[in-house]
C-alpha positions in Angstrom: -2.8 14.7 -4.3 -4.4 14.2 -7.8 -2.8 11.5 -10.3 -0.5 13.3 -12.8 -2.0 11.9 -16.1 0.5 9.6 -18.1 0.6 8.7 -21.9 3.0 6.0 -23.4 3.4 4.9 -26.7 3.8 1.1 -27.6 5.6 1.1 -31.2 5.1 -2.4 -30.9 7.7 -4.4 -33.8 7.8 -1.4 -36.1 10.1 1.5 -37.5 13.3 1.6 -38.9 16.4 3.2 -37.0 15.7 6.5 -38.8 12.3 6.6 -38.5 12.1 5.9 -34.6 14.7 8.5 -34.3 12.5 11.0 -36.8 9.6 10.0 -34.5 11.2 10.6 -31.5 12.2 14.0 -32.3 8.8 14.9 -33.5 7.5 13.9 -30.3 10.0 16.2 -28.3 9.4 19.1 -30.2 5.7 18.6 -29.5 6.0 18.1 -25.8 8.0 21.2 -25.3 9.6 21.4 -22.2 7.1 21.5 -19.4 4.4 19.0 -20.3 1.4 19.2 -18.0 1.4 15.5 -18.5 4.1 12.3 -18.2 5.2 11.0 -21.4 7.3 7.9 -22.7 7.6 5.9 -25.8 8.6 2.6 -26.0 10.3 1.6 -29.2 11.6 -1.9 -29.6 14.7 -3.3 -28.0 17.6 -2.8 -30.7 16.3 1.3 -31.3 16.1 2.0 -27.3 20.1 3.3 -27.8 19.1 5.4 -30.8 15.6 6.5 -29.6 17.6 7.5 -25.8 19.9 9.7 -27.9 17.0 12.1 -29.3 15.3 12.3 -25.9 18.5 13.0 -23.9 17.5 16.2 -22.1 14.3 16.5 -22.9 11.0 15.8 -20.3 9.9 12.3 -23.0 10.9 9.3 -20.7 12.2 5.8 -22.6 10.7 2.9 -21.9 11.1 -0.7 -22.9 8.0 -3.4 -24.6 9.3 -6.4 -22.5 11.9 -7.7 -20.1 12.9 -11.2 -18.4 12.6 -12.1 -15.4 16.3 -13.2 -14.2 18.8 -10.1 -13.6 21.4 -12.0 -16.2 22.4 -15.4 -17.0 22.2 -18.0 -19.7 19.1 -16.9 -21.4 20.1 -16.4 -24.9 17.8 -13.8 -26.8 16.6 -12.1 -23.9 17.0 -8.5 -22.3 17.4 -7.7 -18.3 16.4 -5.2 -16.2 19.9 -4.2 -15.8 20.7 -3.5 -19.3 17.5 -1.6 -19.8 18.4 1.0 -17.0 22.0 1.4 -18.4 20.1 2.0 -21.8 18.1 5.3 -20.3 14.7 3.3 -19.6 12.7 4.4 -16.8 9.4 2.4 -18.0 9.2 -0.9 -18.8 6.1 -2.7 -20.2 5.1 -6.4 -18.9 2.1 -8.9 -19.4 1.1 -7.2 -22.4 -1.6 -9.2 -23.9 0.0 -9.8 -27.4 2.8 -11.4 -24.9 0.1 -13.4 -22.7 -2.2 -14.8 -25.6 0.6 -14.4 -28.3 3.1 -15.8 -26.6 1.6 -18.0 -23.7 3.1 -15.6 -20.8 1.9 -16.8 -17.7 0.4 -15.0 -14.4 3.7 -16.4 -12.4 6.1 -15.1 -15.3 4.4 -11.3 -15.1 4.9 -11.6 -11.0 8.6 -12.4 -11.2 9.3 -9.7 -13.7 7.3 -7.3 -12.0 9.7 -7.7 -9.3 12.9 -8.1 -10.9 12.0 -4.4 -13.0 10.8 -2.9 -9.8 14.2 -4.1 -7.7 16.3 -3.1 -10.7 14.7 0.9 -10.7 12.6 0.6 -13.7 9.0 1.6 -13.8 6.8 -1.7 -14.6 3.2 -0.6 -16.8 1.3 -3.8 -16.1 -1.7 -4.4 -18.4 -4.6 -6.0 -17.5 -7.8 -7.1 -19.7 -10.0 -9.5 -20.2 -10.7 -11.1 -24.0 -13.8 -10.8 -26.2 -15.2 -14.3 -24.7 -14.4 -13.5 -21.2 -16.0 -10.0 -21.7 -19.6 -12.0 -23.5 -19.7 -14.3 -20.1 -19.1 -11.4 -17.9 -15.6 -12.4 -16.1 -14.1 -9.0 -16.6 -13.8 -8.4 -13.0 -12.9 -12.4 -12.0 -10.6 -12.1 -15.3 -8.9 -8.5 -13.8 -8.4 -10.3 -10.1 -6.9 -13.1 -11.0 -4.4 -11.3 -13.7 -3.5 -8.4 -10.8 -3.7 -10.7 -7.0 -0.9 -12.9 -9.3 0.8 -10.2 -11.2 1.2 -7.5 -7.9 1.8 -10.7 -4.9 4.1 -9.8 -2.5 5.0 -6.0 -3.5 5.6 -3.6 -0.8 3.7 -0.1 -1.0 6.8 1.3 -2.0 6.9 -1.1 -5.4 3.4 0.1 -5.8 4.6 3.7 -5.9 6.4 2.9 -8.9 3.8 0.8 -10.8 1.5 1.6 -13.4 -1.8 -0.1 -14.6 -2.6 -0.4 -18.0 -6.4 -1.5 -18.5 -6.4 -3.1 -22.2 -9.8 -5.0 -23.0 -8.3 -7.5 -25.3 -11.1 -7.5 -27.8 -10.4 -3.4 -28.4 -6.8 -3.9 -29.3 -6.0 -3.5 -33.0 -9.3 -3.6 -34.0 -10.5 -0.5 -34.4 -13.0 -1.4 -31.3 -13.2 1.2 -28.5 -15.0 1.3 -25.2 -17.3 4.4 -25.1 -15.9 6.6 -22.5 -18.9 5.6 -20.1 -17.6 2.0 -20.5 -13.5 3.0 -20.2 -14.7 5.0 -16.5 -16.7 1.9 -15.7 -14.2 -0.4 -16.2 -11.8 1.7 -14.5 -13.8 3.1 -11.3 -14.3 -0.9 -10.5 -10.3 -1.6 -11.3 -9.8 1.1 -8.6 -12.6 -0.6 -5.8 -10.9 -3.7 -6.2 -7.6 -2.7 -5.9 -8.7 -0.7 -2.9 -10.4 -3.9 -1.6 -6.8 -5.8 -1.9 -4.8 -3.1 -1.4 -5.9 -0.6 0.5 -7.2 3.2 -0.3 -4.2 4.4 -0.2 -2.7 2.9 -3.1 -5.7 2.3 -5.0 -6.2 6.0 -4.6 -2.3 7.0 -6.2 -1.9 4.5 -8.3 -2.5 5.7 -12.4 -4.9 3.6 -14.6 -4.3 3.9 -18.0 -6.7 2.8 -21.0 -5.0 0.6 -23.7 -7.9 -0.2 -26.4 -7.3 1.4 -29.5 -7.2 5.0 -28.6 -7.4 7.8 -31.4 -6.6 11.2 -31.3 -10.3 11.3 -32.4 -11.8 9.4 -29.2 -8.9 10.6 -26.9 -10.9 13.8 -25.2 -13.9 11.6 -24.1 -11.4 9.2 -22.5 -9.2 11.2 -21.4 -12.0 13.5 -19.4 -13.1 10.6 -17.2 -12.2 10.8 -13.7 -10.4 7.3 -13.4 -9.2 7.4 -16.6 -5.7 8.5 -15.4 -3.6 8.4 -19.3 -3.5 5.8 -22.3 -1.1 3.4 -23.2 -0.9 3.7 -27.4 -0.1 1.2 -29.6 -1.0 2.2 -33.3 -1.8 5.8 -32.8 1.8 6.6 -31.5 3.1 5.7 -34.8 2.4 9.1 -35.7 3.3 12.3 -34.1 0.7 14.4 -35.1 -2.3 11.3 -33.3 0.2 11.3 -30.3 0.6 14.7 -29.7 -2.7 15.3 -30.2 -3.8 12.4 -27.7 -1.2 13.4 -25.1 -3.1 17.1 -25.4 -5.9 15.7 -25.0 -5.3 14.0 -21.2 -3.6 17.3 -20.5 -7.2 18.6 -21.0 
């Protein structure tokens, strides 16, 4: 069965209430009600109430930028898997790289909430991606093995039905740096080997790869074309309706 293609926007620590609401809506109406292709936005945590309102009824999932790892508990400032679900999410982003490098997440702290989201029902879009300096040595492929054998240890095939990759070269992210599409199937025809090699064909061969490193509604149709090229997960660009629209068009060829 072929991979349904997905696109998710990351609004990353921006809007207001009423614009992620506005931007919501604008998304909807764009969609219309029988997408060719999945969609979700992921506003941040204190608009998901707001943003599930607008999309109540309508094919746009909700999804979530981050989650911990404990299913509740003293752990003051943080957000569980739990109250994400009883918001609307169905998605739920972890081991973003702003979180890994930013924030010093760690390979063990991406594995445990991987599998607290997946046993709570939500979604998990795991990115993956190697840095500028690891890309200029070569590691890309040691860099992806070690971030996905820690990140995916001990999930059933099951959990795997309900995970997502999300390729992000680290040095493309917020810098106006792309991969040419030639690079983007590259990179993802050797994510899908090697998670064949640990994995198995059979989910290597379901499971969606998404590219995360600044896409445009301008680069989108050479991306989006490539056969292992399965979506996009979009940070800047899904700040605006009109570049999101037009990038979930494109991967709906």
């Amino acid at each position: 069965m072929p991979r349904k293609k997905f696109v998710a926007g990351n609004w990353k620590m921006n809007t207001t209430l009423a614009e992620a609401r506005a931007l919501a809506q604008a998304v909807v109406a764009g969609v219309g009600s029988a997408p060719t292709v999945d969609v979700a936005v992921c506003p941040p945590f204190v608009w998901l109430a707001g943003v599930a309102e607008v999309l109540r009824g309508s094919p746009v999932a909700l999804g979530a930028q981050d989650v911990h790892y404990e299913k509740k508990g003293a752990f003051t400032g943080e957000v569980s898997p739990g109250m994400l679900t009883e918001v609307g999410c169905k998605y739920v982003i972890v081991g973003h790289s702003e979180r890994r490098h930013g924030l010093g997440e760690t390979d063990a702290a991406v594995n445990h909430k991987v599998h607290t989201a997946l046993e709570e029902g939500l979604r998990v879009i795991l990115c993956v991606g190697e840095t500028l300096a690891e890309r200029e040595r070569d590691l890309q492929e040691r860099v992806f093995q070690r971030q996905v054998y820690a990140a995916c240890a001990g999930l059933t095939d099951d959990q795997f039905d309900r995970l997502v990759l999300a390729y992000e070269p680290v040095w493309a992210i917020g810098t106006g740096k792309v991969a040419t599409p030639d690079q983007a199937q590259t990179a993802h025809h050797n994510i899908r080997r090697r998670m064949s090699q640990l994995y198995g064909e059979k989910v290597a061969g379901a499971l969606p790869i998404l590219y995360g490193g600044s896409v445009t509604a301008e680069n989108a149709p050479g991306l989006m074309s490539q056969p292992d090229v399965d979506g996009g997960l979009i940070g800047g660009a899904s700040l605006k309706a009109d570049q999101f629209l037009a990038i979930v068009k494109a991967a709906g060829g």
